[in-house]
C-alpha positions as CSV (number, residue, x, y, z in Angstrom):
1,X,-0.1,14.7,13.6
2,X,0.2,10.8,13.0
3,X,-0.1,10.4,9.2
4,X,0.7,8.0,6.4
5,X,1.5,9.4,2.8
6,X,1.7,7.5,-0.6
7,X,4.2,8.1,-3.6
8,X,5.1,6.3,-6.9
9,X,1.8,7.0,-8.7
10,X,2.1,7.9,-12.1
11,X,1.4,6.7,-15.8
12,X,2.2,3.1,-17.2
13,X,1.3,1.3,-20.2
14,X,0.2,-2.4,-19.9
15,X,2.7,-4.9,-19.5
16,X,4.8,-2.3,-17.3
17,X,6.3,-1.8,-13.5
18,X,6.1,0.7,-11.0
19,X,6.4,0.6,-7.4
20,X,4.9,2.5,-4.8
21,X,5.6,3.8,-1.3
22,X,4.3,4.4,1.8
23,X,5.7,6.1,4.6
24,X,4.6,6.6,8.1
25,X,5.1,9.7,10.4
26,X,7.4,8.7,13.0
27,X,4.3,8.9,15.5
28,X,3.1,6.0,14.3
29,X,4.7,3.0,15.7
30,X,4.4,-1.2,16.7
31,X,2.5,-1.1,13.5
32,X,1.1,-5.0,12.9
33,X,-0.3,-4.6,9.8
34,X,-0.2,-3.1,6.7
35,X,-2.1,-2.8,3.3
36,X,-3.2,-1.4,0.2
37,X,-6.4,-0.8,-1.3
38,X,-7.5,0.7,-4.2
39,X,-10.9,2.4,-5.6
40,X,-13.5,4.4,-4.2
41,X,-14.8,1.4,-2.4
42,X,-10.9,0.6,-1.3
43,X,-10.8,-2.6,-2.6
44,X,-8.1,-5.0,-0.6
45,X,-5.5,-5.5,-2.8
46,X,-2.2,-6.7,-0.8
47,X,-1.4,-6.9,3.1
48,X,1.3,-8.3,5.4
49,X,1.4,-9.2,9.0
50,X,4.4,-8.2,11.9
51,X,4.7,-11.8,11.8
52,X,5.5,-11.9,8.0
53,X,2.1,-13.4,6.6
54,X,1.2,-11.9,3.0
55,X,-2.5,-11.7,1.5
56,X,-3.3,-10.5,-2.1
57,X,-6.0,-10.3,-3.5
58,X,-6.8,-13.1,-6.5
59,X,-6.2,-10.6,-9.8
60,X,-2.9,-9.2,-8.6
61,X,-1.8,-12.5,-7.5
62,X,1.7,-12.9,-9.0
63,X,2.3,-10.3,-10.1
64,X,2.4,-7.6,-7.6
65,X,4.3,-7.8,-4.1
66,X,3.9,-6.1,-0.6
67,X,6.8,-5.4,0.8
68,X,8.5,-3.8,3.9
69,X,11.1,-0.9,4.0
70,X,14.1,-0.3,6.2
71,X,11.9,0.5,8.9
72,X,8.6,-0.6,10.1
73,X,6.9,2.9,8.8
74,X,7.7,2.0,5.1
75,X,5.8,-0.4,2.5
76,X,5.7,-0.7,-0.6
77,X,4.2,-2.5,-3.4
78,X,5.4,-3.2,-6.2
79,X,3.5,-3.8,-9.4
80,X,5.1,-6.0,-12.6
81,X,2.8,-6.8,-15.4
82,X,0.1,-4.2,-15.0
83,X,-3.7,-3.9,-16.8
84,X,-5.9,-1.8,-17.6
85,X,-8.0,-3.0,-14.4
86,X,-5.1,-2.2,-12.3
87,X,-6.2,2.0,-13.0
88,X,-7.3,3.3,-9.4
89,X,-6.2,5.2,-6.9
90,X,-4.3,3.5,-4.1
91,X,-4.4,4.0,-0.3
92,X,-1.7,2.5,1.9
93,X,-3.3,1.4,5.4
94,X,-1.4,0.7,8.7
95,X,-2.7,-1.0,12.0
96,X,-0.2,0.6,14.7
97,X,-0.2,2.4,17.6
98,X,0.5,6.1,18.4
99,X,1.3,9.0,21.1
100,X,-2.0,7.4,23.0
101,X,-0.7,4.0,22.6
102,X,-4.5,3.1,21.4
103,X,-4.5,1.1,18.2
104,X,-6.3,2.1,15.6
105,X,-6.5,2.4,11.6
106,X,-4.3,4.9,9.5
107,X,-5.0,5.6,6.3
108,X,-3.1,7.9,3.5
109,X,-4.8,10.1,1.3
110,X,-4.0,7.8,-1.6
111,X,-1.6,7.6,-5.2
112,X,-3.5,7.3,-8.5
113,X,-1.9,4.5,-10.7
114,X,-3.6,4.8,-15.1
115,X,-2.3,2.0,-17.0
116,X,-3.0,3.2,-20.4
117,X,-1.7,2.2,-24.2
């Protein structure tokens, strides 16, 4: 079954790091985009392009960066000066293809991130 699961969760205090992952079952492939979100509404938070083109949203600007892994079905994101605000759970979303070629969403069942003193 094509899937996508999240690690790197955890507890941090303010002002802290931690970096999470995402990795793709090997079903899933010519991926073109990927993301996180965060929240029950899955707020946008970061994405980047097959052609190398970054978003973020405005609060984690500078401070948090998408990034690829060694292989198209990793991502992470990693998160440097965290808040308070930054507490949610995050989903990792991919834009790819799989065994029936048809693209489509994938989304993982998410990591929960508490920033707490």
């Amino acid at each position: 079954q094509a899937q996508i699961v999240e690690s790197g969760g955890g507890l941090v205090h303010p002002g802290g790091s931690l970096r999470l992952s995402c990795t793709a079952s090997t079903n899933i492939f010519a991926i073109r985009t990927w993301a996180w979100h965060r929240g029950q509404e899955r707020e946008f938070v970061a994405s980047m392009t097959d052609t190398g083109d970054k978003n973020y949203t405005d609060s984690v600007q500078g401070r948090f960066t998408i990034s690829r892994g060694s292989n198209e079905r990793i991502v992470y994101l990693e998160m440097n000066n965290v808040k308070l605000e930054d507490t949610a759970r995050y989903y990792c979303y991919m834009f790819g293809r799989s065994r029936d070629w048809i693209l489509r969403d994938f989304w993982g069942q998410g990591t929960q991130v508490t920033v707490s003193s």
